[in-house]
Structures are given as C-alpha cells and as structure tokens.
C-alpha positions in Angstrom: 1.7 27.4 -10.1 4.8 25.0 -11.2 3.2 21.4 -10.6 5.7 18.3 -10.3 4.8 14.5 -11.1 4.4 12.1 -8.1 4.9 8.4 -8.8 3.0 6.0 -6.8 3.4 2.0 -7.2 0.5 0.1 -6.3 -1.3 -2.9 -7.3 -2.9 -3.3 -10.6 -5.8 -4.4 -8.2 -6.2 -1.5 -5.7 -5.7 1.2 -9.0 -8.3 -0.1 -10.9 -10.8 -0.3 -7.6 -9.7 3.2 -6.6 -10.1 4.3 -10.3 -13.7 2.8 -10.6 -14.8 4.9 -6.5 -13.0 8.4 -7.9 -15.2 8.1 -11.4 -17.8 7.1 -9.8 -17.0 10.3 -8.1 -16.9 12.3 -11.2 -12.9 12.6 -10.5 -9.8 11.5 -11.7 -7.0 9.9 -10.0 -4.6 12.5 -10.0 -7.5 15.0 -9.1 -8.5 12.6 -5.7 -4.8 12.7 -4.7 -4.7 16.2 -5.0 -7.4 16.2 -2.9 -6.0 13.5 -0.4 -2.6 15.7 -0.3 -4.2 19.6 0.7 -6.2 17.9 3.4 -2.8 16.3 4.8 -2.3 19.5 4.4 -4.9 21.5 5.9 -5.1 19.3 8.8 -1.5 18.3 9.8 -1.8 15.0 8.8 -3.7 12.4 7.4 -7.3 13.4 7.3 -8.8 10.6 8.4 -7.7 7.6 11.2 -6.2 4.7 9.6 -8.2 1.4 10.8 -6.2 -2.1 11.4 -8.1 -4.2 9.5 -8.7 -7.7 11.3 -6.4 -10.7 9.4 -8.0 -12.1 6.4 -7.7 -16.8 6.3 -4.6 -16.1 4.7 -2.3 -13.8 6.8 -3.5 -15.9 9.9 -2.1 -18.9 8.0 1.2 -17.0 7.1 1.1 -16.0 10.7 1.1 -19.5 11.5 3.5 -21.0 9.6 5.8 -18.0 10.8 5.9 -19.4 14.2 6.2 -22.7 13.1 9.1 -21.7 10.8 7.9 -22.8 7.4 8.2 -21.8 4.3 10.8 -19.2 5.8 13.9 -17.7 4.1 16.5 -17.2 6.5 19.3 -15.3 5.8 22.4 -13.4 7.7 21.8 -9.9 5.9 19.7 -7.9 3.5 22.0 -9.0 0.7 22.3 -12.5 1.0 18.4 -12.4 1.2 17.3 -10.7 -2.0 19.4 -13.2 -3.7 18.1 -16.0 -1.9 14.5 -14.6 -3.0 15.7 -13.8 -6.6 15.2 -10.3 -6.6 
C-alpha cells in the first residue's frame, strides 16, 4: 500500500497533551490518526459527536468586549486586515 504524509498544524500545547493520552495508550501519533481516519471511514463520518464546550472566563470576556467594540480591528477587506494585524 503506497502511504502519503498528512500535515497537521496544531498547538505545541494540544500535541504534546495528545502525545502524552496516545502513549499512554501504547500508540503513536501517526498510529492514533490512522485510527481516527478508518473510523471516519468506516462510519461515514466522524466517529464520535463533537461537544460545544461551554465558554471558558476568557472567551466570555472577548465576547464582551466584541459587543462593546474594543480592542477590535476593523477593516474594509481581508487584505487591508492582515496588514493591519501584521501578518
């Protein structure tokens, strides 16, 4: 079987986390997405339900300020944006 490399970009947080479950699990990373991608497989879609996780002191803040419009970078398109946040 001819076998292709995926990249994924995550953060260094959530790798090492993940990393630390799957050998805990006696797996590696690439093994556990293997996994993760025959069950999508197998059962038309993600194999399990993805859960909304309730907003954390932070985002509620962020939500916040949103509707109070601070700390917001407004901006007439996509372009005039990214320069506006440097990236």
């Amino acid at each position: 079987m001819n076998t292709l490399d995926i990249r994924l970009r995550v953060s260094a947080d959530i790798k090492i986390e993940a990393e630390e479950i799957f050998k805990q699990m006696g797996m590696t990373m690439s093994e556990a997405m293997r996994i993760l991608l025959n069950q999508c497989i197998n059962s038309g879609g993600l194999p399990f339900k993805p859960h909304i996780k309730i907003p954390n002191k932070k985002t509620i803040k962020t939500f916040e300020d949103t509707d109070k419009q601070i700390g917001l970078t407004i901006s007439n398109n996509t372009k005039e944006m990214f320069n506006k946040l440097g990236t």
